[in-house]
ZAFIPA-761223 format. One record per residue: y, x, z negated of N, C-alpha, C, CB in turn; residue in three letters. Coordinates in steps of 0.05 Angstrom, whole numbers, plus 5000, padded with zeros to 4 digits. Atoms other than C-alpha are relative to their C-alpha. Glycine has a CB too. Layout:
N
YXZYXZYXZYXZALA/...
end
This chain:
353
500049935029389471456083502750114992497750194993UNK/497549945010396271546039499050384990501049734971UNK/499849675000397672316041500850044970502650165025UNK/499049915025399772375960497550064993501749814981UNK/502849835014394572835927499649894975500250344994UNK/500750015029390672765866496850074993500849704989UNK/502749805018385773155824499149764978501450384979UNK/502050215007380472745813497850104977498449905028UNK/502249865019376973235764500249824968500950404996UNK/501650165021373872795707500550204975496549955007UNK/498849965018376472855637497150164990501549744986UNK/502449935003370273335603499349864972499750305002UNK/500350135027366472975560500049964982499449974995UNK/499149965028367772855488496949804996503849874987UNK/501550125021362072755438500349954976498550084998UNK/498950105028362272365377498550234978499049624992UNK/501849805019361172835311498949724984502150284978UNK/500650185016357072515263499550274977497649775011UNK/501649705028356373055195498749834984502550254974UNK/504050035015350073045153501950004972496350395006UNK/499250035022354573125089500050314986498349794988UNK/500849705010355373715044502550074984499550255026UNK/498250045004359873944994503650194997498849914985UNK/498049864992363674465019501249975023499650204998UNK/498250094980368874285065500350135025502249994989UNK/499149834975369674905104496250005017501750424986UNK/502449974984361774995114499049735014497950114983UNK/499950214977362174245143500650005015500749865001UNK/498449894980366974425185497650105020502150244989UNK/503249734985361475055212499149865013497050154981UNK/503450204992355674565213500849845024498649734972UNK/499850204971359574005260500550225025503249764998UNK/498549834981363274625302496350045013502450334984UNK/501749914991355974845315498149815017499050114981UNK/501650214990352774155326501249855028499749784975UNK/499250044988357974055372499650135028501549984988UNK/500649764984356674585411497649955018499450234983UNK/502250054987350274405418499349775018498450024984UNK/500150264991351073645436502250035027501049774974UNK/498650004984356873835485498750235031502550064984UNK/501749934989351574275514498049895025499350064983UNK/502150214988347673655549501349925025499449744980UNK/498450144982354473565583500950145024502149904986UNK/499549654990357074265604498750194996502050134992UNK/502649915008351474625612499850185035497549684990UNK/501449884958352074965695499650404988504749945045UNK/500749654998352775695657497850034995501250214983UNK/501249935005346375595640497149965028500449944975UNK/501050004976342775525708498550245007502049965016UNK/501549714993338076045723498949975026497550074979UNK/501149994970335575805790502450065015498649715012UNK/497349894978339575985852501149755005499350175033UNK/499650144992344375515879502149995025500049894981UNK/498450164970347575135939503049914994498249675011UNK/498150195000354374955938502050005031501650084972UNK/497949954965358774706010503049964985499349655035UNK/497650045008366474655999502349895036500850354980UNK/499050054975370774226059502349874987498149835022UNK/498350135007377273946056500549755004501250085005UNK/499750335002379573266039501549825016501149934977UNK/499150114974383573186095499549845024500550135007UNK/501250234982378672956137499849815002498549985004UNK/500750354999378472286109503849855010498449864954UNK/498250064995386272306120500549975028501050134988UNK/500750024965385072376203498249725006497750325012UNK/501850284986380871686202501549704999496749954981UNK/497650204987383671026228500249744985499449915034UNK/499850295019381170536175498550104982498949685011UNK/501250045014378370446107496750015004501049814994UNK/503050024994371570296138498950245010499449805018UNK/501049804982370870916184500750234982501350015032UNK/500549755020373371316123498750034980501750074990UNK/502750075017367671056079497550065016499849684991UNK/502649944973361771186141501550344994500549785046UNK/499949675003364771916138499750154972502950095010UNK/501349905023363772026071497249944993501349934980UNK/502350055001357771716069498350175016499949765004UNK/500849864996356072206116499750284994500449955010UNK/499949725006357772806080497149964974503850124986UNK/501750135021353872426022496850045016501149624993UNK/501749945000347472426057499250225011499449865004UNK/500149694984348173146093499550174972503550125021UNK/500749895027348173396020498149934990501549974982UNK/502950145016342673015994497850055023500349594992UNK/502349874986337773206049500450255002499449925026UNK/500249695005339273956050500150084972502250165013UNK/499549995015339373895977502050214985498449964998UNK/497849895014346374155959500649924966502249915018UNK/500149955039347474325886502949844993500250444986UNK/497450165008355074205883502149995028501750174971UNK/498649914979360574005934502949974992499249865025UNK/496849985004367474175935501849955021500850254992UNK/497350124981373573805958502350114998500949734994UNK/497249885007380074145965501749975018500050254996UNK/497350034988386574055986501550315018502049894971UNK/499349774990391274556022502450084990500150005025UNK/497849965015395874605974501250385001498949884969UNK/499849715015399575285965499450214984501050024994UNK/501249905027398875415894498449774990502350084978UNK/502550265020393675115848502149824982497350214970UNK/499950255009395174555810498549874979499949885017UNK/502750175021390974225744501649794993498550174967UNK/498550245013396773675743497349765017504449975012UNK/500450294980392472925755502749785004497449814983UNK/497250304999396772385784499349765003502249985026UNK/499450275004396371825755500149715013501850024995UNK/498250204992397271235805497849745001501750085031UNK/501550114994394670535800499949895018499749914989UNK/500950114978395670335864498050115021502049955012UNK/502549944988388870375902501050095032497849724998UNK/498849924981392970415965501850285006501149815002UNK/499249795006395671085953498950224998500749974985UNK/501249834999390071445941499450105021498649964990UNK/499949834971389772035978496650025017501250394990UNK/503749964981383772336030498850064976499150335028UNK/501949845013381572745976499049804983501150254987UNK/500550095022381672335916497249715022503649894979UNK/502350174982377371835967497850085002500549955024UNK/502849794993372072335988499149994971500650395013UNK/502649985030370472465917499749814992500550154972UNK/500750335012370571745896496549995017503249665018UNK/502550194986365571565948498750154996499749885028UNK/503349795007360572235937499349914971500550424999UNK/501050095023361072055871498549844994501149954990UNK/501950245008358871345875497950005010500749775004UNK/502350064982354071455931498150214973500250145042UNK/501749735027350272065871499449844986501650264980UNK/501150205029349471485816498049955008501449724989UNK/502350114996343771225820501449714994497350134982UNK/498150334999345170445841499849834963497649715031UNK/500050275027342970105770502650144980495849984974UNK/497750045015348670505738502750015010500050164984UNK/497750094992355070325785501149914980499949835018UNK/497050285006357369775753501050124975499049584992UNK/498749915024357470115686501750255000498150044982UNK/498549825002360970765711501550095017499250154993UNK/497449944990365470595767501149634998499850175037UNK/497850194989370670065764500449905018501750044999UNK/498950184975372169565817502450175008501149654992UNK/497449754995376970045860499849965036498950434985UNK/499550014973379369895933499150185018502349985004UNK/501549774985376770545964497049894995500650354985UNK/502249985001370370255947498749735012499450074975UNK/500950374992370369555988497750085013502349775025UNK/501649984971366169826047496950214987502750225032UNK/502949825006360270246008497849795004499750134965UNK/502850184987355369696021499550055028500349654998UNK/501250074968355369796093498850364996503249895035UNK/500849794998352870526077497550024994501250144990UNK/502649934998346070756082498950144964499950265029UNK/500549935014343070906019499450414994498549814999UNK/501249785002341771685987497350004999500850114982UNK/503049994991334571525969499450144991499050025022UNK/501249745010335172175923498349924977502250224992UNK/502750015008329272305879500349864971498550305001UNK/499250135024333272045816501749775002501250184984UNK/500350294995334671365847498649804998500149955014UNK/502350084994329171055823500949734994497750124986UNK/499850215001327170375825499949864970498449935016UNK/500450065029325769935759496749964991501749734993UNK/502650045012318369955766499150235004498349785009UNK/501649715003317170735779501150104975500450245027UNK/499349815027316371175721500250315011497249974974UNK/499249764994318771875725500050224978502249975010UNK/499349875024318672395680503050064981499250215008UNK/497549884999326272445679501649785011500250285016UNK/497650224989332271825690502250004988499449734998UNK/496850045004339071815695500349774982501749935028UNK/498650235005342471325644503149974983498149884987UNK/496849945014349271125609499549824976503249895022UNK/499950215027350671035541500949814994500650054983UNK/497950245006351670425504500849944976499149785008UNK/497850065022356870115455497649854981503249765011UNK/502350025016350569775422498750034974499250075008UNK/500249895025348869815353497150215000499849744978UNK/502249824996343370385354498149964965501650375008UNK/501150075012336870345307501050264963497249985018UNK/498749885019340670935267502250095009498750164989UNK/497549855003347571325257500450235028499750174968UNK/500549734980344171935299498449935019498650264988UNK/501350024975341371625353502049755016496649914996UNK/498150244975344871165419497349855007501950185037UNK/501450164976341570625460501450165027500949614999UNK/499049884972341470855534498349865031499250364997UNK/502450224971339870395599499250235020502249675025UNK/501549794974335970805645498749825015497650254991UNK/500950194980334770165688497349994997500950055027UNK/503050134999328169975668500249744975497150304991UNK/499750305021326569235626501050094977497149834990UNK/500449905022328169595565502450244988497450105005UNK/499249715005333370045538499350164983502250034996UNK/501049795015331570685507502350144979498750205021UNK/499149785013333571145449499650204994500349984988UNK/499849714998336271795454500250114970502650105019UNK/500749855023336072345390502050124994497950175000UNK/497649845004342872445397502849684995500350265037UNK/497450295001349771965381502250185015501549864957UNK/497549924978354472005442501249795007499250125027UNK/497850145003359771605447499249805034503350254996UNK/501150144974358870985508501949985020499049744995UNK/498250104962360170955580498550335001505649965008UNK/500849754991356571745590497850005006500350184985UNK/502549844991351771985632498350154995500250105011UNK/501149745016345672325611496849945011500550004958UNK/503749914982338872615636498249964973499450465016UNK/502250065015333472255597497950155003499249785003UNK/503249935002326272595580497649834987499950234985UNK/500650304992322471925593496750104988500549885041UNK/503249875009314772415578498249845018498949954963UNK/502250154991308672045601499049804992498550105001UNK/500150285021308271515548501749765018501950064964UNK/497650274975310870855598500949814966496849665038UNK/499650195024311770485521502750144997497749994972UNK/497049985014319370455503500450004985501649915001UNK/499350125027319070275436499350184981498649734995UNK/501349825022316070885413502750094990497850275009UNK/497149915006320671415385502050125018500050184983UNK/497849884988326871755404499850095031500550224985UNK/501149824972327072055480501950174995500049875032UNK/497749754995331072785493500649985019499550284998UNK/498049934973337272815524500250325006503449904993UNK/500349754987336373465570502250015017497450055015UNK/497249954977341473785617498749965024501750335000UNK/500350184980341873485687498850255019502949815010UNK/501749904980338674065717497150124995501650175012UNK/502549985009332274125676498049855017499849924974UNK/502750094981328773605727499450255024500649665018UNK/500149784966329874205785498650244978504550145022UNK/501149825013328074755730496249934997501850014972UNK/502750065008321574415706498149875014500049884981UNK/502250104974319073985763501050045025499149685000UNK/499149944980322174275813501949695018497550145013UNK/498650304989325473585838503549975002499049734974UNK/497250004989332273535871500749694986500150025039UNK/498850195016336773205823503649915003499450124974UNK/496550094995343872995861501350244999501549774976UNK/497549754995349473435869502749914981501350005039UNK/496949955016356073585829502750025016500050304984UNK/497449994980363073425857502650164985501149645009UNK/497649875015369073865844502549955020499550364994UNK/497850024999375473775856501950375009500349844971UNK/499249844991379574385884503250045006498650005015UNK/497350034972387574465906500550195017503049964992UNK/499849904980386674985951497050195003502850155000UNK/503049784993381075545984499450124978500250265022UNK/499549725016383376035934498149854965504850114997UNK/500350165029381575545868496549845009503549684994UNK/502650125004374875355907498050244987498949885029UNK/501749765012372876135890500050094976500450205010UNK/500349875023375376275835499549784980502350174994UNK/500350205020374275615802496649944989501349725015UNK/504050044998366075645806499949954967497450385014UNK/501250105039363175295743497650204989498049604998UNK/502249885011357375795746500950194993497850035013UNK/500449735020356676425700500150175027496550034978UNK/498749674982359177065748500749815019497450335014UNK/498850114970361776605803498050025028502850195008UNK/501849964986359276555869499950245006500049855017UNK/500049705006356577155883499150145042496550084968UNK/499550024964356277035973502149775002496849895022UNK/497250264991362576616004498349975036505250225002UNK/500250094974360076376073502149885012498049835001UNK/498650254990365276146123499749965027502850014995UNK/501050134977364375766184502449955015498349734995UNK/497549964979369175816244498250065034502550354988UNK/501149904963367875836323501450245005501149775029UNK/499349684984371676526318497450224976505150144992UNK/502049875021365976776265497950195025497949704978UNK/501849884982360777226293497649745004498950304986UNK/501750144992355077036328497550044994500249985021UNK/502449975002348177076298497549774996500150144983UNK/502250214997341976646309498950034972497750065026UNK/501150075033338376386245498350104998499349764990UNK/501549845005333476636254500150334993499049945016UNK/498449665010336077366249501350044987501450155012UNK/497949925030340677206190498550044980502149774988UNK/500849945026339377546135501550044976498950175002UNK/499350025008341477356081499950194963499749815011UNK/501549925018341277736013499349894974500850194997UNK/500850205030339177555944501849924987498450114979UNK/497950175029343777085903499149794984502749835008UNK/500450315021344776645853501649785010501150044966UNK/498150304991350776135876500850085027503349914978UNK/498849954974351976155946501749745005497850055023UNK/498250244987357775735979501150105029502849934981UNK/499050044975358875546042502649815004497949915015UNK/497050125001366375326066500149855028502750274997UNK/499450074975368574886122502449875004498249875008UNK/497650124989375374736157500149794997500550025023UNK/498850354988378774126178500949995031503249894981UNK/499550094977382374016238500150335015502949805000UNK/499349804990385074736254498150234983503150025000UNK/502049735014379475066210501350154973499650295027UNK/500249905029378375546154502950114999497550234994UNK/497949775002383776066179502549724999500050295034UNK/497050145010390275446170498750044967500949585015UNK/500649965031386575326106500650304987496749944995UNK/499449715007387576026085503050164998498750145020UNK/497449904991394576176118502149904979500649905029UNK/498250255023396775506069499950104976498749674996UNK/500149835034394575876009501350234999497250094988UNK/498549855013399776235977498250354988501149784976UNK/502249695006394176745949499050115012497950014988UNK/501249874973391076876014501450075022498249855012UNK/498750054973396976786062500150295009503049844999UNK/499949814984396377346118497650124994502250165000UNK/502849805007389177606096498649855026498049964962UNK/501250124980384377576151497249834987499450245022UNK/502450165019378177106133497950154991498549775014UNK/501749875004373577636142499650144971500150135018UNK/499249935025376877926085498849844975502649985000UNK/500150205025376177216039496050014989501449595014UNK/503750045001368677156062498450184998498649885022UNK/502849795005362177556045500049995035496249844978UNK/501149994971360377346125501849765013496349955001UNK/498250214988364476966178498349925017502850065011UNK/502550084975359476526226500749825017497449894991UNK/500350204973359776156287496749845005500750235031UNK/503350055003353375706279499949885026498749774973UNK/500650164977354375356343501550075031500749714991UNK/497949884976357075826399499149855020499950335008UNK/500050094973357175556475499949644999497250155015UNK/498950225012359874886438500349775033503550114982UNK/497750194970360674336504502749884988498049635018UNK/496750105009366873986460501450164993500549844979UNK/497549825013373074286451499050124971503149784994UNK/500250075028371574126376498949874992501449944989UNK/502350045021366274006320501449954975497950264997UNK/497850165025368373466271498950154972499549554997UNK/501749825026367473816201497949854990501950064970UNK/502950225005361473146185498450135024500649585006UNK/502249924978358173486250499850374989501349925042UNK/500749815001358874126234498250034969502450155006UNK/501649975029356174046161497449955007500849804976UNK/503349994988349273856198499250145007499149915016UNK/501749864988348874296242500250304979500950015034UNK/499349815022351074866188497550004986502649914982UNK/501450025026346674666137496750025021500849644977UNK/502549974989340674576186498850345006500349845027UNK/499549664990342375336216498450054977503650185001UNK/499949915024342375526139497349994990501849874986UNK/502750135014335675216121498350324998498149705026UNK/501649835003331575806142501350274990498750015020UNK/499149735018336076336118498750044973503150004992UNK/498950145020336876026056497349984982501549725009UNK/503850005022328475896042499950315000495949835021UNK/501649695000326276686063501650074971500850295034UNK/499349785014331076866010499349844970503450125006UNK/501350125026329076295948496650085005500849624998UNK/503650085003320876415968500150314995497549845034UNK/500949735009322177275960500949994975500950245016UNK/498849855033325177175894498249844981504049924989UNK/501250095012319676735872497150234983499649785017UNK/
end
């Protein structure tokens, strides 16, 4: 993989205004500023999260250590389904950049793209649900070899003949039956309309009800983590973008930040899972090296350089002491990590229930 970086973080969505009319200029103004607010709400919406959450953070480098296109598509595809069965909330890719960075670069040659910008490509596409690919990634050379990957299978993949309370779909350019409402394919015979006018090519969490008839009225667009709020149902994970350790902490999309840092190292202490105890949070993140681990990651950052890790992290852990390999590829250690983690991780979501 070509070593030139690039911040792959997605432009944030823009919604179309539509005003109701009125004949004061400034209180139009108000009315859209407010409606806007609310419609951009559907899009950016993680401060409002009230359940606890999961997030891992590994660097993008890893895909830069693999020997071909193919074996660096099978390794993401493996981070892809290690997240989706431990149901991780969001994962973060980051570079080892010094200082942070919010420049994107630009390049159209597909051959160029770096590890990172790769890794998030492919988590990304593997998270869609398959019926909306084609409409919201582009034909893109990092993406020859995703057919030979194993499907996610997550719970908002559905097919075109289950009904769900809740389906992913993307808007369309389509003439809609009014001004204030979109067409929206949510891969079933039929597209549906939403109660809202959003501009096409965007993603959005349908509220589908119990009625299987399409033709009735409107459906509500809800924020993408109301299926985990209301039916408890694991709804894909969120990819972020990162250029160093320091910008994976302080960059947290949720309301107070994470509020535990986990980091994972074979010089971490040693405690069995069963005996970790973990305490009560809301966003926990767990971090994981690359070749030489967390502590290079750390040393490379300009904000951290010479701090010990113990310092960066709430807890430093060794999940897999008396190791037989030298070394635990960061795709192996995210298993066995996240497995470790499992029972921490419930005792402390089933006492806060």
């Amino acid at each position: 993989m070509a070593k030139k970086k690039r911040d792959e973080v997605e432009a944030e969505p823009q919604v179309l205004n539509h005003g109701n009319g009125g004949s004061h200029e400034t209180k139009k103004k108000k009315k859209n500023k407010t409606r806007d607010k609310e419609q951009k709400k559907v899009f950016v919406d993680d401060d409002d999260i009230s359940r606890p959450t999961v997030s891992i953070a590994l660097p993008g480098s890893i895909i830069d250590n693999t020997q071909s296109f193919e074996l660096a598509t099978r390794l993401a595809g493996q981070i892809a389904r290690a997240a989706t069965i431990f149901r991780i909330d969001e994962v973060v890719v980051f570079d080892n950049q010094s200082e942070s960075s919010n420049v994107i670069a630009e390049d159209a040659c597909d051959e160029n793209e770096s590890g990172t910008a790769f890794l998030i490509r492919i988590l990304k596409y593997l998270e869609t649900p398959q019926y909306l690919r084609k409409a919201l990634f582009p034909k893109h050379n990092s993406l020859r070899f995703v057919g030979l990957l194993p499907p996610l299978d997550a719970p908002h993949h559905l097919r075109k003949h289950e009904w769900a309370p809740y389906r992913e779909g993307v808007t369309l350019a389509l003439q809609p039956p009014t001004s204030a409402t979109t067409l929206v394919d949510v891969g079933l015979s039929k597209n549906v309309v939403i109660d809202e006018a959003v501009e096409p090519g965007r993603r959005v969490t349908v509220a589908m009800g119990t009625n299987r008839q399409l033709d009735d009225e409107a459906h509500e667009v809800v924020s993408w983590w109301k299926p985990r709020e209301e039916a408890g149902m694991y709804w894909g994970y969120k990819v972020r973008y990162a250029p160093n350790i320091s910008s994976v902490l302080k960059q947290c999309p949720y309301k107070g930040g994470y509020d535990y840092l986990i980091g994972t190292s074979e010089h971490g202490h040693i405690v069995k899972s069963s005996e970790l105890e973990l305490p009560s949070f809301r966003h926990l993140l767990i971090a994981f090296g690359g070749l030489a681990g967390l502590e290079e990651c750390i040393e490379e950052d300009k904000n951290l350089k010479g701090k010990d890790p113990r310092e960066v992290f709430s807890t430093y852990l060794n999940i897999c002491p008396h190791q037989g390999s030298r070394t635990i590829r960061t795709e192996e250690a995210l298993f066995i990590s996240l497995q470790y983690f499992q029972e921490p991780i419930d005792r402390v979501l089933n006492s806060s229930k």
